[in-house]
C-alpha positions as CSV (number, residue, x, y, z in Angstrom):
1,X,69.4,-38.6,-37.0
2,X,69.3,-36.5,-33.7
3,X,71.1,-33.5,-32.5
4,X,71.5,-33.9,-28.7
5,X,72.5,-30.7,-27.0
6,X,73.5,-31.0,-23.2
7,X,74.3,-28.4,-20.8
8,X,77.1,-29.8,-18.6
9,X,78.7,-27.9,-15.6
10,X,82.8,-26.9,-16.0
11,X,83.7,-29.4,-13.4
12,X,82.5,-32.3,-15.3
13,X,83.5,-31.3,-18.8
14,X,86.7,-33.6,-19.5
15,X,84.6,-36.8,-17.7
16,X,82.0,-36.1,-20.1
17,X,83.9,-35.7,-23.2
18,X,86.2,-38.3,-22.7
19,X,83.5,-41.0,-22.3
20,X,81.4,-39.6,-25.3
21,X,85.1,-40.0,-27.2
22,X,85.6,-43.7,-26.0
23,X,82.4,-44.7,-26.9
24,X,82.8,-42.9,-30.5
25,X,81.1,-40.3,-30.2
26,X,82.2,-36.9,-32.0
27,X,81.3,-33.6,-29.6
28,X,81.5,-30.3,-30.7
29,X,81.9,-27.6,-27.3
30,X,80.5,-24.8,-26.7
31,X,81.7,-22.6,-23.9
32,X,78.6,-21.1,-22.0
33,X,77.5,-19.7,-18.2
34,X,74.7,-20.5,-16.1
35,X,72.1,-17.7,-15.6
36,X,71.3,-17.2,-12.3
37,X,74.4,-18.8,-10.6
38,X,76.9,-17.2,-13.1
39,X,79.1,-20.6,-12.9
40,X,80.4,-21.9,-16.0
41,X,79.3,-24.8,-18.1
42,X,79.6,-25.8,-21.7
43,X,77.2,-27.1,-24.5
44,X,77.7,-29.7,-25.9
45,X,76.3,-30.8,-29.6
46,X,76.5,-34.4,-30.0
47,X,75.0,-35.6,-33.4
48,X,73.9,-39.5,-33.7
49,X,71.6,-42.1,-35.0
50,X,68.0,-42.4,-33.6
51,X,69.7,-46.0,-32.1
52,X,72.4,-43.9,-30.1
53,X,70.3,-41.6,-28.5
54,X,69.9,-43.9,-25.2
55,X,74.0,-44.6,-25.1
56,X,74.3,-40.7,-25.0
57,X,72.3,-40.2,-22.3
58,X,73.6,-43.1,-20.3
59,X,77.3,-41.8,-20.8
60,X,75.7,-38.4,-19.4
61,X,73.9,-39.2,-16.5
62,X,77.3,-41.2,-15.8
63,X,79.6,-38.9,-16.0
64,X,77.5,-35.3,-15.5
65,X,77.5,-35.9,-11.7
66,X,75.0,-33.5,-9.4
67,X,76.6,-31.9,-6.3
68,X,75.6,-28.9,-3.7
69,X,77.1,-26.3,-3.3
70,X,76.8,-22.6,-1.1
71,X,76.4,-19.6,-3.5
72,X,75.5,-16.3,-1.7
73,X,72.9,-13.9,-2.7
74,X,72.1,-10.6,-1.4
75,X,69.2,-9.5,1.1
76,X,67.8,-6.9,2.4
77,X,68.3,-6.8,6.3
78,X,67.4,-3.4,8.5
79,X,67.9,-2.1,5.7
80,X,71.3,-2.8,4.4
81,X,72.1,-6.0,1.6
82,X,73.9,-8.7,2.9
83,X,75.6,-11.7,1.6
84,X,73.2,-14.6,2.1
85,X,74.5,-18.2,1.7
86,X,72.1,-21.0,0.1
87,X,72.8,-24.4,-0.7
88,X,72.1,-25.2,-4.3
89,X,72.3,-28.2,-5.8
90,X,74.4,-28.1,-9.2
91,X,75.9,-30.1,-11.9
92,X,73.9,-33.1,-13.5
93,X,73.2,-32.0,-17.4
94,X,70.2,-30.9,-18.8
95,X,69.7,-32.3,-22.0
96,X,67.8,-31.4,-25.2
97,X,66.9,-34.0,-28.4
98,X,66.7,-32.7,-31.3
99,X,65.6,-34.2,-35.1
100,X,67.8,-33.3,-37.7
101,X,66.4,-32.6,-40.6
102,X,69.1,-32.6,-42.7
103,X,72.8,-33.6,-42.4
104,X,75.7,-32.4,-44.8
105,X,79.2,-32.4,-43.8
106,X,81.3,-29.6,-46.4
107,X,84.9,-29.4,-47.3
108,X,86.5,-26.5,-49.6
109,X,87.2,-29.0,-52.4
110,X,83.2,-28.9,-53.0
């Protein structure tokens, strides 16, 4: 069994969520923000078979699209900070595949 974890930008969240649900896939969302760019994302934990792995990723690079977009950082210009806008490119997922070691799913009746 793996644990895949993928970062996925805000925009892209209900693409990628609803094809992981059509294809059967359970996700569990986490609600995270980007570092540097501040922008928010989510993480998602998708546990599957060794066998799925593949159809995970595919669904993501599907559906996780990459765009640009102009973020402004600040400089230092004759001495004053200015606003500086840079195109960035954004969105896409970065992904992480775990093994799982050990898989137990608990209810309060146990």
């Amino acid at each position: 069994m793996k644990l895949v974890l993928a970062v996925v930008q805000a925009d892209d969240l209900q693409a990628v969520t609803q094809a992981l649900n059509a294809a059967g896939y359970r996700v569990t969302r986490i609600a995270t923000q980007g570092g540097w760019l501040r922008r928010e994302n989510a993480t998602l934990l998708i546990g599957v078979q060794d066998e799925h792995v593949e159809d995970v990723l595919n669904i993501l690079r599907r559906t996780a699209q990459r765009r640009t977009a102009w973020v402004n950082i600040a400089s230092e210009a004759a001495g004053m900070f200015a606003a500086q806008p840079i195109e960035v490119e954004i969105g896409g997922a970065t992904v992480f595949v775990l093994n799982v070691e050990r898989f137990v799913q608990l209810s309060a009746d146990e």
